[in-house]
N, C-alpha and C positions, 0 to 999 in steps of 0.2 A: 588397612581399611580404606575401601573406594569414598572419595567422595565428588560431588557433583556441585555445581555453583546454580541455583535453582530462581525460579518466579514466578507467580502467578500468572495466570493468562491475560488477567486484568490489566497490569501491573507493566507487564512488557510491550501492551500495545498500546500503552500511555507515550511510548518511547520511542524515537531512531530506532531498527534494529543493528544490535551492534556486531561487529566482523569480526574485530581483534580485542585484547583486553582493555586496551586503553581506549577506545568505545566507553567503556564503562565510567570515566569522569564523571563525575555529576549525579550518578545514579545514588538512591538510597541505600547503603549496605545495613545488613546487622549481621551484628558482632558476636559473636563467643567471647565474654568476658576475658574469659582464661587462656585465648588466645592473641596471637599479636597483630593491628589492624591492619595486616599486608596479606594479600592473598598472590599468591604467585598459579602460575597458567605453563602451561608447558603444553607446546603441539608436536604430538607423538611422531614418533618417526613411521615409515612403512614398513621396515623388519620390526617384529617384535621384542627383538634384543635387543637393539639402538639404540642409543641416548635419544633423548628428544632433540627436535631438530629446531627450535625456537625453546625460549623458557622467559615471560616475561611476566617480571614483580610490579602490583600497583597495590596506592595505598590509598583507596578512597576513604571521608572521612566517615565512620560509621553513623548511618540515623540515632541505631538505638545499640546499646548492647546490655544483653542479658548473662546468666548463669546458667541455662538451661538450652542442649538443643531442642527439644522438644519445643520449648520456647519458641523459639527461632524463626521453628517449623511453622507454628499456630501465626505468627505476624505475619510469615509470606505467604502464608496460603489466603491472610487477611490482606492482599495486596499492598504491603506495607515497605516492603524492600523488596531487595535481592539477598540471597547468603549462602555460602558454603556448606552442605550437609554431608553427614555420612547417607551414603547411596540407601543403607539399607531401611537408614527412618523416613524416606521419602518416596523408597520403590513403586509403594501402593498408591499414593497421590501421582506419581508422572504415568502410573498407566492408566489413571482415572481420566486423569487429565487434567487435573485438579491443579499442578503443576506443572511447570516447562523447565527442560535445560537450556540454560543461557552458553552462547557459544558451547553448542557442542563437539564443535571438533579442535575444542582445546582440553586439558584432563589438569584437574588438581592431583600434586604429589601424594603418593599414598602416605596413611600417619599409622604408626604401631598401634600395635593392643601388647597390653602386658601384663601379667601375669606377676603381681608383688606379693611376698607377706615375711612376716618377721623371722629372722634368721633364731628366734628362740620360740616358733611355732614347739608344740608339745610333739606332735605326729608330724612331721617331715616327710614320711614315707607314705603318709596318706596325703599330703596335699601336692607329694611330687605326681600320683595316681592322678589326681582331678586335675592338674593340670594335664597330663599328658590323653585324659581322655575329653578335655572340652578345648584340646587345639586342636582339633583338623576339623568340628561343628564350628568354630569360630571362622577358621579359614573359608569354610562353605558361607556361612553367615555373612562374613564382612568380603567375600571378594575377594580372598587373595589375589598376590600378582600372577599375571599365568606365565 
């Protein structure tokens, strides 16, 4: 799953604009609870294939953090931080405009989707089907890697 490091219009022109990650010192973050407060940055290479040609970790202290990306979304679009979203809950805010990508030509790591359920499911045969028919509407959904 793509995601993107986002901000309000508002929000961002309160600020220095910033060039690299570590620009971002000082700034407001919010948090994903459930995740860990380091965002790491990687600036892609020019092949496609290539490792990234920079990767660098920073760990601003977060504003606020919640449980919810939805959350998250609702604060920065309230000019309240910056934060890491999945691409797909935010598509329709950055083409609004409602939203800005922060440093765009640096790319957060992609993060899995996964597909769990209990090895004493009753039908097996029916939930290996729904997985194998809502992976590749996922992979359209979230961005696979190309």
């Amino acid at each position: 799953m793509r995601r993107v490091l986002v901000s309000s219009p508002r929000y961002l022109a309160s600020r220095p604009s910033p060039r690299v990650p570590t620009d971002l010192a000082g700034w407001d973050m919010i948090q994903l609870s459930a995740r860990p407060p380091t965002i790491t940055l990687e600036r892609p290479s020019k092949k496609r294939t290539a490792p990234p040609r920079e990767s660098v970790t920073i760990a601003p202290p977060p504003r606020i953090a919640v449980d919810s990306a939805t959350g998250i979304r609702e604060l920065v679009l309230a000019g309240i931080g910056l934060a890491a979203l999945p691409e797909v809950l935010v598509q329709r805010e950055l083409e609004r405009g409602r939203l800005v990508e922060v440093l765009p030509s640096w790319r957060l790591p992609l993060l899995g989707v996964y597909a769990v359920w209990p090895d004493n499911t009753q039908r097996p045969g029916l939930t290996l089907r729904f997985v194998e028919f809502i992976s590749p509407r996922l992979l359209t959904l979230f961005g696979a890697a190309d």
